[in-house]
BARO-559722 format. One record per residue (C-alpha): residue number from 1; residue in three letters; chain; z, y, x. Coordinates in nm, 3 decimals. Each point is the difference from the previous one (the first is absolute). Last residue first. Layout:
N
<rec k="NUM" r="ALA" c="A" w="Z" v="Y" u="X"/>
...
! end
This chain:
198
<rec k="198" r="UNK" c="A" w="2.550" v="-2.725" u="-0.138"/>
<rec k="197" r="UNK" c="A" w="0.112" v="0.177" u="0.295"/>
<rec k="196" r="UNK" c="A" w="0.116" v="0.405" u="-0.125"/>
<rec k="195" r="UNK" c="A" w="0.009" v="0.238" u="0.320"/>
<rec k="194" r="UNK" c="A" w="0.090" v="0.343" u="-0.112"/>
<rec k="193" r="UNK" c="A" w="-0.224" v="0.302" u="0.164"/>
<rec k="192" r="UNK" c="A" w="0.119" v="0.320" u="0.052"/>
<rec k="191" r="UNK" c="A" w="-0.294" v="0.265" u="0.084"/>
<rec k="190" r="UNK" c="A" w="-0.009" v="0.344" u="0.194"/>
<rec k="189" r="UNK" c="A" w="-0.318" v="0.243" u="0.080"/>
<rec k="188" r="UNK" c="A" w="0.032" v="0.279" u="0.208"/>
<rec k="187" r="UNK" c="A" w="-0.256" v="0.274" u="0.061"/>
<rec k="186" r="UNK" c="A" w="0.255" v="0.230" u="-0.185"/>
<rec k="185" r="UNK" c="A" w="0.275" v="-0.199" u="-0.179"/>
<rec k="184" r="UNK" c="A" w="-0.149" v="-0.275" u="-0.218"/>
<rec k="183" r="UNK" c="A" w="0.156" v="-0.290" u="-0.229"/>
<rec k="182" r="UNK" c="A" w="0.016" v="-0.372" u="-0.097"/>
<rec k="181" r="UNK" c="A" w="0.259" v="-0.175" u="-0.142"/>
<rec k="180" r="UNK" c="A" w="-0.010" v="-0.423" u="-0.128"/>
<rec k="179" r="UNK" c="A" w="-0.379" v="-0.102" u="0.153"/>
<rec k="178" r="UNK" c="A" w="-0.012" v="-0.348" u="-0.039"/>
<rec k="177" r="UNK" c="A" w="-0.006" v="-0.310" u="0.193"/>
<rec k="176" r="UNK" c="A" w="-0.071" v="-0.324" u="-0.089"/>
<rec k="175" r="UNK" c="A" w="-0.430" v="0.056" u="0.003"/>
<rec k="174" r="UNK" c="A" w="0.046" v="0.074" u="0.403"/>
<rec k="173" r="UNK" c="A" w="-0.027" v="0.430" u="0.045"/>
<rec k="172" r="UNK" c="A" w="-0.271" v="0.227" u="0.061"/>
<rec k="171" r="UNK" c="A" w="0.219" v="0.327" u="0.078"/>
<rec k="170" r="UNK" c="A" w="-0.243" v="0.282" u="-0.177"/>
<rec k="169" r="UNK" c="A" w="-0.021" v="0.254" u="0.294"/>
<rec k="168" r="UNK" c="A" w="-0.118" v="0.389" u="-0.101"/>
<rec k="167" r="UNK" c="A" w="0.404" v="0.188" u="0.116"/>
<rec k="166" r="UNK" c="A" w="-0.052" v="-0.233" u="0.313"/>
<rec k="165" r="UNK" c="A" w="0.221" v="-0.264" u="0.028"/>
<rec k="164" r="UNK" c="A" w="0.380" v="-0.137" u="-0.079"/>
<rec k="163" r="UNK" c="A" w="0.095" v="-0.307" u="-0.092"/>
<rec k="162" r="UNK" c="A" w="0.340" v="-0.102" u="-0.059"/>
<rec k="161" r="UNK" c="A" w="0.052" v="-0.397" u="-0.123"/>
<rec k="160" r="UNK" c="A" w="0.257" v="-0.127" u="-0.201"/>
<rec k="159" r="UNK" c="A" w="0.124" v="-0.377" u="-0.024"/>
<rec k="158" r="UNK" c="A" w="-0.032" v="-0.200" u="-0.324"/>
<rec k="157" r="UNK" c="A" w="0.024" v="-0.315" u="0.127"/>
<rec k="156" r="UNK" c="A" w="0.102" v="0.026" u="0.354"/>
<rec k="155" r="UNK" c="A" w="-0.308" v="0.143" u="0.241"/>
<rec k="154" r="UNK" c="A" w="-0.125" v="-0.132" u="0.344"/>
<rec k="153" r="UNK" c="A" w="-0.171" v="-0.343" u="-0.167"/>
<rec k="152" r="UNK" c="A" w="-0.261" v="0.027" u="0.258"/>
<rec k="151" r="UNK" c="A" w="-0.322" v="0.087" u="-0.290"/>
<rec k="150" r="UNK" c="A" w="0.204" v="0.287" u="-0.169"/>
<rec k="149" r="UNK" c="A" w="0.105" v="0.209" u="0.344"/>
<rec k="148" r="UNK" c="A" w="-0.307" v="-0.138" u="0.163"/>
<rec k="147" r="UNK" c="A" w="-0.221" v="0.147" u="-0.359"/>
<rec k="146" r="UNK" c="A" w="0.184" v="0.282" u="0.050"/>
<rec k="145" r="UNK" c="A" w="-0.072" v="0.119" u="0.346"/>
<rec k="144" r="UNK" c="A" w="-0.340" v="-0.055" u="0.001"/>
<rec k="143" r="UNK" c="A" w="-0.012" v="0.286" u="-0.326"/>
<rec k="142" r="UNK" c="A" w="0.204" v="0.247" u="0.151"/>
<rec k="141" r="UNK" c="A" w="-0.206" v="-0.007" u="0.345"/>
<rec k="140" r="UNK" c="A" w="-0.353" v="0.163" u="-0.038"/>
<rec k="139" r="UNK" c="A" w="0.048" v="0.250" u="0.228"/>
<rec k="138" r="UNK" c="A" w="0.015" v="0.325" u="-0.224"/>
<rec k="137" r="UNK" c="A" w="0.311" v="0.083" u="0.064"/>
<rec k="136" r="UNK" c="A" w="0.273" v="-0.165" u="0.255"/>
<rec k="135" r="UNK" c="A" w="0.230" v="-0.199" u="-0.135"/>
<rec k="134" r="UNK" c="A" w="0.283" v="0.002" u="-0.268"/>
<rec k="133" r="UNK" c="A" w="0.079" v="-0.342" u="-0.120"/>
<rec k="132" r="UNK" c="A" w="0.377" v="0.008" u="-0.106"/>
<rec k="131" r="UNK" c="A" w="0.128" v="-0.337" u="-0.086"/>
<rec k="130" r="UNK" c="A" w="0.292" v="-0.103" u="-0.254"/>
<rec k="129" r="UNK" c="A" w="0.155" v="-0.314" u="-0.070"/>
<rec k="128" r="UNK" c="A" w="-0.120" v="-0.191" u="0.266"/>
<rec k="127" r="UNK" c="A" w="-0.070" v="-0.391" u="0.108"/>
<rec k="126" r="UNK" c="A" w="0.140" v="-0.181" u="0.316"/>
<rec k="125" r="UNK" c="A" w="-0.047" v="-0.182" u="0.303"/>
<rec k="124" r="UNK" c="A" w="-0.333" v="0.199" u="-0.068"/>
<rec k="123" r="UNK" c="A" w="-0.376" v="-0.219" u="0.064"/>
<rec k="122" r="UNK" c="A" w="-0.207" v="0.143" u="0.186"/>
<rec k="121" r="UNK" c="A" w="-0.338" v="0.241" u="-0.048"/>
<rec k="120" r="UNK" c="A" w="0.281" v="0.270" u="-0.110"/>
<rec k="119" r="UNK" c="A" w="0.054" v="0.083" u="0.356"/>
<rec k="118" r="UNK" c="A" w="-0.337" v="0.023" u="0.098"/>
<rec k="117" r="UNK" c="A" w="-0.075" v="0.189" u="-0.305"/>
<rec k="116" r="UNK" c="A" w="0.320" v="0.265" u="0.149"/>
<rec k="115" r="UNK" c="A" w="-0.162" v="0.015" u="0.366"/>
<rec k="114" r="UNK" c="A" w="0.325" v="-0.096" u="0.187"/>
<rec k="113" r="UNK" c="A" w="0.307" v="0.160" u="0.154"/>
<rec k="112" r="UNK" c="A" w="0.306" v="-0.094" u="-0.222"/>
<rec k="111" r="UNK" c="A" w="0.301" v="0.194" u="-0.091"/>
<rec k="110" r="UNK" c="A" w="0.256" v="-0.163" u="-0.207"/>
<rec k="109" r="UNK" c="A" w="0.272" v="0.193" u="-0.200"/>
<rec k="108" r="UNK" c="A" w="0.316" v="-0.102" u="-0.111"/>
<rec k="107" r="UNK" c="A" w="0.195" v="0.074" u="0.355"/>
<rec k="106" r="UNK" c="A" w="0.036" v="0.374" u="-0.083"/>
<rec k="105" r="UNK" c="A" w="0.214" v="0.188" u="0.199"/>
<rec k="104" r="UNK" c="A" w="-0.235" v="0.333" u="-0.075"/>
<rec k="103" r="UNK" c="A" w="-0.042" v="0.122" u="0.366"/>
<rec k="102" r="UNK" c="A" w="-0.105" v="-0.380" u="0.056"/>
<rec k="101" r="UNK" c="A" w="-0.238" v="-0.039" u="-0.299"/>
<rec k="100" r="UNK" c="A" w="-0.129" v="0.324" u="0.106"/>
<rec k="99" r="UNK" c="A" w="-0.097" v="-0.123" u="0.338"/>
<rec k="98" r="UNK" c="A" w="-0.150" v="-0.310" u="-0.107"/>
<rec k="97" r="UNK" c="A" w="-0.239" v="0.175" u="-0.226"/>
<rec k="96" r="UNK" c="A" w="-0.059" v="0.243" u="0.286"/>
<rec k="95" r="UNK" c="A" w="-0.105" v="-0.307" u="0.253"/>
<rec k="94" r="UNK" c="A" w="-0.232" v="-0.105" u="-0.320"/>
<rec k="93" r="UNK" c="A" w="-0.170" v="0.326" u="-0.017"/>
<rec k="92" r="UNK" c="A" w="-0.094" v="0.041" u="0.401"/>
<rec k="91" r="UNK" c="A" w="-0.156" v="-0.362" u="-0.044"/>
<rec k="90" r="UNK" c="A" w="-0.190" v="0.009" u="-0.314"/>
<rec k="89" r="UNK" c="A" w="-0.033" v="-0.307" u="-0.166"/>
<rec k="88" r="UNK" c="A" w="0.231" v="0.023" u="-0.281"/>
<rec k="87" r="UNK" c="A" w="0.192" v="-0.182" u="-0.209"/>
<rec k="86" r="UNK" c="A" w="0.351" v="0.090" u="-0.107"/>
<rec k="85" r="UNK" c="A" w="0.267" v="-0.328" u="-0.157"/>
<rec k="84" r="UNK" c="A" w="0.220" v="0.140" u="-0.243"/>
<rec k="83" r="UNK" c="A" w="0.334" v="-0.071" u="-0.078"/>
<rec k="82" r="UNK" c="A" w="0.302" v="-0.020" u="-0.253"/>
<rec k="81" r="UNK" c="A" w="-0.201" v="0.315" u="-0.195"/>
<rec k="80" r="UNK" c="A" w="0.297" v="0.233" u="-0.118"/>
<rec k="79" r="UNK" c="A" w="-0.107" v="0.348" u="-0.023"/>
<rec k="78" r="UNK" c="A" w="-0.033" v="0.092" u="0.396"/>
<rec k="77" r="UNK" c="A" w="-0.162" v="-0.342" u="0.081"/>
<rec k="76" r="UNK" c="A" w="-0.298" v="0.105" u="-0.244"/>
<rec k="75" r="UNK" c="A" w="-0.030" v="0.322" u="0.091"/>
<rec k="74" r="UNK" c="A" w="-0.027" v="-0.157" u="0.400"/>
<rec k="73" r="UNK" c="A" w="-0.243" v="-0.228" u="-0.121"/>
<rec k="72" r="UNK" c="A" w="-0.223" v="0.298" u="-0.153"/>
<rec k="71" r="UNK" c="A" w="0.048" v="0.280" u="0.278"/>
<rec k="70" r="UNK" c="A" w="-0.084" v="-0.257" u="0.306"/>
<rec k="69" r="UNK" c="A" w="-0.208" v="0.245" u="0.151"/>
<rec k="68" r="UNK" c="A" w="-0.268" v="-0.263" u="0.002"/>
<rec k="67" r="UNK" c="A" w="0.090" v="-0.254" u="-0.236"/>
<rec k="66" r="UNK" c="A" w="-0.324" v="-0.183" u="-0.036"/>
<rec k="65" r="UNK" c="A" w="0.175" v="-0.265" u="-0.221"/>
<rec k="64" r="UNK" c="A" w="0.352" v="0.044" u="-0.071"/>
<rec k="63" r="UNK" c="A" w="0.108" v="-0.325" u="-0.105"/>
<rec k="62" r="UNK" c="A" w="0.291" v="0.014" u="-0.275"/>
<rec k="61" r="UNK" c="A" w="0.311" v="-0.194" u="-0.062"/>
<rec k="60" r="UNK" c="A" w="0.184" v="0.128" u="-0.294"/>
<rec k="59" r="UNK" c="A" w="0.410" v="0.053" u="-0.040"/>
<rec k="58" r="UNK" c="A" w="-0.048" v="0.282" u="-0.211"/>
<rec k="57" r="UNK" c="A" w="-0.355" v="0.147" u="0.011"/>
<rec k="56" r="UNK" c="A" w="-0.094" v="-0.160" u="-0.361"/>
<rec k="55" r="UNK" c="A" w="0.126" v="0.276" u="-0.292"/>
<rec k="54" r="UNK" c="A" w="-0.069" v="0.279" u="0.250"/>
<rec k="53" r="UNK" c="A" w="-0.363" v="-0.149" u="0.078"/>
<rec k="52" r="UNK" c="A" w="-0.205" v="0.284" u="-0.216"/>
<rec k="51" r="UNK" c="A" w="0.271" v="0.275" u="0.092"/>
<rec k="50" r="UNK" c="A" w="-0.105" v="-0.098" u="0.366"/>
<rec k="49" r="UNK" c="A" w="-0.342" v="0.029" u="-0.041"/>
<rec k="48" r="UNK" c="A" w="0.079" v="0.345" u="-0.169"/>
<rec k="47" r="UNK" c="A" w="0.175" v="0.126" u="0.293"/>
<rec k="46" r="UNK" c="A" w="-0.233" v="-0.164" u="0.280"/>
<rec k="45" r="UNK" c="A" w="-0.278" v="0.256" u="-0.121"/>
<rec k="44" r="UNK" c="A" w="0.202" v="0.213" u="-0.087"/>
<rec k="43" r="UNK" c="A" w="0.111" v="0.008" u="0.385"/>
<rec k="42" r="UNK" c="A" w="-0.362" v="-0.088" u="0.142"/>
<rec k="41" r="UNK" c="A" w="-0.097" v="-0.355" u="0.133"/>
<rec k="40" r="UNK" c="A" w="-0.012" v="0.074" u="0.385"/>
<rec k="39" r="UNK" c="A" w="-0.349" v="-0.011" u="0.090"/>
<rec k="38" r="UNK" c="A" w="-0.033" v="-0.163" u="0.370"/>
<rec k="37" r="UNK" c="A" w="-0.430" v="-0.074" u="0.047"/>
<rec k="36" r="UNK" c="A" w="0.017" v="0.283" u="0.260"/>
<rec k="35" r="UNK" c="A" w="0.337" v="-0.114" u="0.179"/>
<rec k="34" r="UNK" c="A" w="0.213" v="0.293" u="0.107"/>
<rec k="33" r="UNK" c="A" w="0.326" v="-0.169" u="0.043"/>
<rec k="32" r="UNK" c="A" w="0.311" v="-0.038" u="-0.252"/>
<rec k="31" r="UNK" c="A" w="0.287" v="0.202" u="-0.030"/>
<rec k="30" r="UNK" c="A" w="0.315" v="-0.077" u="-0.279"/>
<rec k="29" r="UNK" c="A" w="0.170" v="0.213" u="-0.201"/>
<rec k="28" r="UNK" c="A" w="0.316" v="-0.102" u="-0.209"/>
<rec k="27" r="UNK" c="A" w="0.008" v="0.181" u="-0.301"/>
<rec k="26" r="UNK" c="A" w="0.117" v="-0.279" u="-0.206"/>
<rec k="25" r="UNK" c="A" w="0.103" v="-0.344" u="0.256"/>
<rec k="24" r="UNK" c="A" w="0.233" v="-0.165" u="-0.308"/>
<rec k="23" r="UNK" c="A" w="-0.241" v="0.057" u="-0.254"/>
<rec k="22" r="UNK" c="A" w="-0.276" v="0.223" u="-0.060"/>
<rec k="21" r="UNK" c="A" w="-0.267" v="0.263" u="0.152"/>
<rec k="20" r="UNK" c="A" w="-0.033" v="-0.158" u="0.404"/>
<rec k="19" r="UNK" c="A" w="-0.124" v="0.353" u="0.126"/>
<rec k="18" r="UNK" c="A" w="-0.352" v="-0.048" u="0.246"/>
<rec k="17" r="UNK" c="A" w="-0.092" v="0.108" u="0.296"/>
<rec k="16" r="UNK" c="A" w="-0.294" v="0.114" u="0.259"/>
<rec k="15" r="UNK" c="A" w="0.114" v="0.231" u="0.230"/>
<rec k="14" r="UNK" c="A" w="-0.141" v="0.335" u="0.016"/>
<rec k="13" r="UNK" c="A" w="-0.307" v="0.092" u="0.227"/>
<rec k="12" r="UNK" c="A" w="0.104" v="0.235" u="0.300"/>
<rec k="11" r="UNK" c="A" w="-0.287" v="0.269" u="-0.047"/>
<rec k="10" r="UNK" c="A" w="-0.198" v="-0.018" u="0.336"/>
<rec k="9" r="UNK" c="A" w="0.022" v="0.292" u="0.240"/>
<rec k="8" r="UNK" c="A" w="-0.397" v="0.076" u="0.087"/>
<rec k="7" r="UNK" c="A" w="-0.056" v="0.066" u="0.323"/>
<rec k="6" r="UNK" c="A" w="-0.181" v="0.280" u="0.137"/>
<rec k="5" r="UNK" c="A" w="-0.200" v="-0.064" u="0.318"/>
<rec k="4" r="UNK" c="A" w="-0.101" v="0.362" u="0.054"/>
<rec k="3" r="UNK" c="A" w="-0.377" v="0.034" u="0.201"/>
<rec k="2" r="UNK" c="A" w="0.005" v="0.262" u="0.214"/>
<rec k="1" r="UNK" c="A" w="-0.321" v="0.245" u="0.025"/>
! end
């Protein structure tokens, strides 16, 4: 009796990618790697965060905390933002970052390698109007990251801060802050914040 190696043809998987939904870069898809903790913030997801900041995007300097794919800093650019500086410590997602900035023309935003509490453990050359703080679930990082964003003077009065977590997460949150829109989509759970010192 032979024994039959068969092999087993492997579905191709699809690239991962995302559509930039708004502004100047709409429909404009972009590929990111296959990262486990990568989540791309979903379209409607992004689409009603966006709504929320409509009135605020325009000329606003955001951090992009976490950003992954890179779908929430690129938005941002797309409808206005002057710049936005990407954090994330992921090696193969960071040298994609860079690449999209270059297929895009952009020169507004910054992409730094670095473990994003790391990053907010020093002091900014300058302070925010908007960050997006979308990390990985269920490790325990929302609420680190806001008391360093609060505590090392990273946020302009008033300043806006995107959280989003899973669909059961209550975003503990310094005393000066205060939950302004909060919603769910799925497993998803998405919060804007407004900074208010004194």
């Amino acid at each position: 009796m032979h024994s039959l190696n068969v092999r087993v043809k492997k579905r191709p998987r699809r690239p991962q990618q995302l559509r930039i939904i708004g502004g100047t870069w709409r429909g404009r898809k972009l590929r990111f790697p296959e990262i486990e903790t990568l989540r791309p913030t979903p379209d409607r997801v992004r689409e009603t965060l966006f709504n929320w900041l409509a009135p605020v995007i325009e000329g606003a300097k955001c951090l992009d905390l976490y950003a992954g794919s890179g779908a929430l800093g690129f938005e941002a650019l797309s409808r206005g933002a002057s710049s936005v500086v990407m954090v994330d410590s992921d090696a193969r997602a960071v040298a994609r970052l860079r690449e999209h900035a270059h297929t895009l023309h952009t020169s507004s935003a910054e992409i730094i390698r670095a473990d994003a509490l790391a990053y907010l453990a020093s002091a900014p050359l300058g302070a925010f109007d908007i960050v997006f703080l979308d990390p990985p679930f269920r490790q325990g990082l929302i609420a680190p990251a806001c008391q360093a964003l609060e505590k090392h003077g990273w946020l302009k009065p008033g300043a806006y801060v995107y959280m989003e977590a899973e669909a059961d997460y209550a975003p503990p949150m310094p005393d000066n802050w205060r939950i302004i829109k909060s919603k769910q989509a799925g497993q998803v759970g998405y919060h804007l914040a407004r900074h208010n010192p004194g």
